[in-house]
C-alpha positions as CSV (number, residue, x, y, z in Angstrom):
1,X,118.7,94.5,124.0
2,X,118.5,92.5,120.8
3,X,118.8,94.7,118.3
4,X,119.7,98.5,118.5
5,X,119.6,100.4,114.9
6,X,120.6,103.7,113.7
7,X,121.4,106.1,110.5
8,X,123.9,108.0,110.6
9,X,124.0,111.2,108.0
10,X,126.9,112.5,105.5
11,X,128.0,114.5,108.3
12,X,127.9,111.8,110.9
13,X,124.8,113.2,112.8
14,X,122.6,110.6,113.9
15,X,119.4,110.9,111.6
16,X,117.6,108.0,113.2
17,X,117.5,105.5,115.7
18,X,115.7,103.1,117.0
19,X,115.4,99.9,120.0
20,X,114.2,96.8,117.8
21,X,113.6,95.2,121.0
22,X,110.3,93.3,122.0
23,X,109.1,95.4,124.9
24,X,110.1,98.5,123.4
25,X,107.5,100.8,122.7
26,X,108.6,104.3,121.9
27,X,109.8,105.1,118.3
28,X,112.8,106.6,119.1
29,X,115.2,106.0,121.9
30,X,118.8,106.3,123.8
31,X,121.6,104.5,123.1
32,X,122.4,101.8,125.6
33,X,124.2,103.2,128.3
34,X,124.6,99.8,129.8
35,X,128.2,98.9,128.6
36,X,128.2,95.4,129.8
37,X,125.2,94.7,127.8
38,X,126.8,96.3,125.1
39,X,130.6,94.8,125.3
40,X,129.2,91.0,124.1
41,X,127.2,92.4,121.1
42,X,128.0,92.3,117.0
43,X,127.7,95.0,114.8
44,X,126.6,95.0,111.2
45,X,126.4,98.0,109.1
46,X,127.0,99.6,105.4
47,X,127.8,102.8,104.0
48,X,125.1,103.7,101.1
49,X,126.5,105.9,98.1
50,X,125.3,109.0,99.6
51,X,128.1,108.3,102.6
52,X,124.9,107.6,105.2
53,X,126.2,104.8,107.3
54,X,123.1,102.4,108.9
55,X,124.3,100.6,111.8
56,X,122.7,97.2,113.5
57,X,123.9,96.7,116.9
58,X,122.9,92.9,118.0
59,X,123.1,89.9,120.1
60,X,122.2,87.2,118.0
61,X,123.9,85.5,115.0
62,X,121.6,85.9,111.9
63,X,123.2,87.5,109.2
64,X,120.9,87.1,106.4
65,X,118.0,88.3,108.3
66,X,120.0,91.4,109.6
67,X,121.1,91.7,105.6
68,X,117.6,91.8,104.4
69,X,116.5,94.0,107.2
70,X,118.9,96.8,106.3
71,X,118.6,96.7,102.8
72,X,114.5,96.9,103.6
73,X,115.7,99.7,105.6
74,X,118.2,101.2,102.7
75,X,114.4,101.1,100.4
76,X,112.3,103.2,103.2
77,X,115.2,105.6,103.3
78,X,116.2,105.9,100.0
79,X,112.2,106.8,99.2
80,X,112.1,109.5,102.0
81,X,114.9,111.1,100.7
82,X,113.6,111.4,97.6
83,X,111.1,113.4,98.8
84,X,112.1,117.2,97.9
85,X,111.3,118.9,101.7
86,X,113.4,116.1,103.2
87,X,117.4,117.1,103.1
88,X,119.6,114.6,103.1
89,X,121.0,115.1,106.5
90,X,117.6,116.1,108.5
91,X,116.8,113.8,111.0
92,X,114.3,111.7,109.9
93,X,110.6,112.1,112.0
94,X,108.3,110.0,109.6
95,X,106.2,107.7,112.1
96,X,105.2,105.8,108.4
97,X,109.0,105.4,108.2
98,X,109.1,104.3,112.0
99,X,106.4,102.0,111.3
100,X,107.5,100.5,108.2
101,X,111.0,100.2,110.2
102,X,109.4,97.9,112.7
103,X,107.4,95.8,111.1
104,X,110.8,95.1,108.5
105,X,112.1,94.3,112.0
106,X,109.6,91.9,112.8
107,X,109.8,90.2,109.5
108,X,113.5,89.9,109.3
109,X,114.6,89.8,112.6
C-alpha cells in the first residue's frame, strides 16, 4: 500500500477515494483495514477554502511529488465542482476525474 488518497466534503463525508497502488485496478476502493500496514505510514493532506480536506496516506518520503500531486488533484476537483449539477458535497463518480487522478499519480508519485 503506497499510497492511499481521499476527499473528504464540508460535511466530512468521504467524496472520493482512491488505492494509488501499482496493482490496483478498480477506481474506487476500501480503506486499509490492515492496521499494521497502516501504523508505519505518513500522512499529508490540506484543507481547500471550501473546508474539503484531501488526504494522502503513504509510505514513502517524497514530499514534493505528494505536493504537486494534490495540488494536480485540488485543479481536477476545483473544475468538477464548478460544474453546476455537481454539489459540493456529492460524492464524486467522474471516471475522467478517476482517470485524470491516476495518471497525476503516476506522474507525481
Amino acid at each position: 500500500m503506497p499510497y492511499y488518497f481521499c476527499i473528504v466534503g464540508t460535511r466530512d463525508n468521504l467524496l472520493y477515494e482512491a488505492d494509488l497502488s501499482i496493482t490496483a485496478t478498480t477506481p474506487t476502493t476500501q480503506a486499509p483495514s490492515n492496521t499494521e500496514q497502516t501504523r508505519n505510514s505518513g500522512i499529508f493532506g490540506f484543507s481547500s477554502a471550501f473546508d474539503a480536506k484531501f488526504i494522502i496516506l503513504h509510505e514513502h518520503k517524497h514530499e514534493d511529488g505528494i505536493r504537486n500531486f494534490l495540488m494536480d488533484v485540488w485543479e481536477l476537483w476545483v473544475k468538477i465542482t464548478m460544474n453546476p449539477f455537481q454539489d459540493l458535497n456529492d460524492p464524486i463518480r467522474s471516471p475522467a476525474f478517476d482517470a485524470r487522478l491516476r495518471a497525476a499519480a503516476r506522474k507525481h508519485l
